[in-house]
N, C-alpha and C positions, 0 to 999 in steps of 0.2 A: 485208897490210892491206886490199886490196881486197877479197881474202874476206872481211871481218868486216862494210864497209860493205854490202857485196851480201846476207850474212845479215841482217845488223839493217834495210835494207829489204824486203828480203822476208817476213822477223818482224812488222815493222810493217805493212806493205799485209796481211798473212795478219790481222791485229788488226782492221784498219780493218773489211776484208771480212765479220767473222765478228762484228765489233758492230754493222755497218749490216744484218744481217738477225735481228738480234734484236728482239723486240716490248716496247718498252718498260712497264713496269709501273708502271700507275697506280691509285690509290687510288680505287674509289667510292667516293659520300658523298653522302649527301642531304641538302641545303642545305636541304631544305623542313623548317621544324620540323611534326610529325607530334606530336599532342595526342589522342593515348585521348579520344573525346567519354563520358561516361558518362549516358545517359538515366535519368531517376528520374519518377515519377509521384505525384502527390498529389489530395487532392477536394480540390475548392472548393465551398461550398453556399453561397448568396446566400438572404437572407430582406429584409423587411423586415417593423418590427417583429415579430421571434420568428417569422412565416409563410414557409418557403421556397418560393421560384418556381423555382428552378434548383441541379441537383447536377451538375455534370461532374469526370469524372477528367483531368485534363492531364498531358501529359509536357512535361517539361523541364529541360536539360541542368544537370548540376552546376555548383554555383554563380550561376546564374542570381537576381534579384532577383525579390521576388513579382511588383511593377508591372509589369518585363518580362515575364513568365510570363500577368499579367492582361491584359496590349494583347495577347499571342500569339493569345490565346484568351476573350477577350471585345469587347464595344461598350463601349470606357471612355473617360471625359474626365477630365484631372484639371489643376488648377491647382498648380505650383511644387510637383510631389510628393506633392502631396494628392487623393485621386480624389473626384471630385464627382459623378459617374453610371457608371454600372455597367447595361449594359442596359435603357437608358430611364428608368432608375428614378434619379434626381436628389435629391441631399441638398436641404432646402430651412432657407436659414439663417433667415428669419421663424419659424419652427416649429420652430428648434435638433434639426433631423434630421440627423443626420452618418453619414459611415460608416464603421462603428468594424470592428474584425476582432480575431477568436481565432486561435489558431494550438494544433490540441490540446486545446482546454478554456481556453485561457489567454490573458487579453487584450494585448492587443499591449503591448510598450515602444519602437520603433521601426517608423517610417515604411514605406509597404509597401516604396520603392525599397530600406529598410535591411535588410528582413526575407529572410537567405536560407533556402531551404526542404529538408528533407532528404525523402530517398526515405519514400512511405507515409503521408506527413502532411496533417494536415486542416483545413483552413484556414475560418474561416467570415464571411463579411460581412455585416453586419447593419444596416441602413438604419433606425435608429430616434434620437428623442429621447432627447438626456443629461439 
């Protein structure tokens, strides 16, 4: 009987020995979410009445809103999501000048903050009377 306790700890401390120098295995993972940025570019042309002052091509990240795309990369004020200047150049509401925007050829149906923009596209602002 003694032999069998004497095996079974020596079996055991042989176990113990032979798990305490093993390297346990652990799972990386990166906790960071990691989001593909995709860059996309478009023109914006600024006129007022029908004369352009300014053409720039801007980049900016998919999905982005135009108004954010236009504070990136212009001098703009705007009141409650409606931009009221644009590079000095001021709607002026005695003289019903607003300013309106195409997107393509095509007059807006939603507000710049609502308009998102796709790669290649051509945006136009135009500072004129309705």
């Amino acid at each position: 009987m003694k032999k069998i306790i004497y095996s079974f700890l020596i079996l055991s401390a042989g176990l113990v020995a032979l798990s305490s120098c093993t390297v346990p295995f652990t799972r990386s993972e990166n906790t960071s979410e990691q989001t593909a940025s995709v860059t996309q570019t478009a023109t914006i042309v600024l006129q007022e009445e029908g004369k352009p002052f300014e053409t720039k091509k801007v980049s900016f990240e998919k999905g982005e809103d135009l108004l954010t795309i236009l504070q990136n990369n212009f001098d703009i004020k705007e009141e409650q999501g409606f931009i009221t200047e644009i590079q000095g150049h001021k709607q002026k509401k005695q003289e019903q000048k607003y300013w309106m925007f195409t997107v393509d050829g095509k007059s807006a149906t939603t507000g710049a903050k609502e308009t998102k923009l796709g790669n290649g596209q051509k945006v136009v602002f135009n500072l004129a009377g309705i």
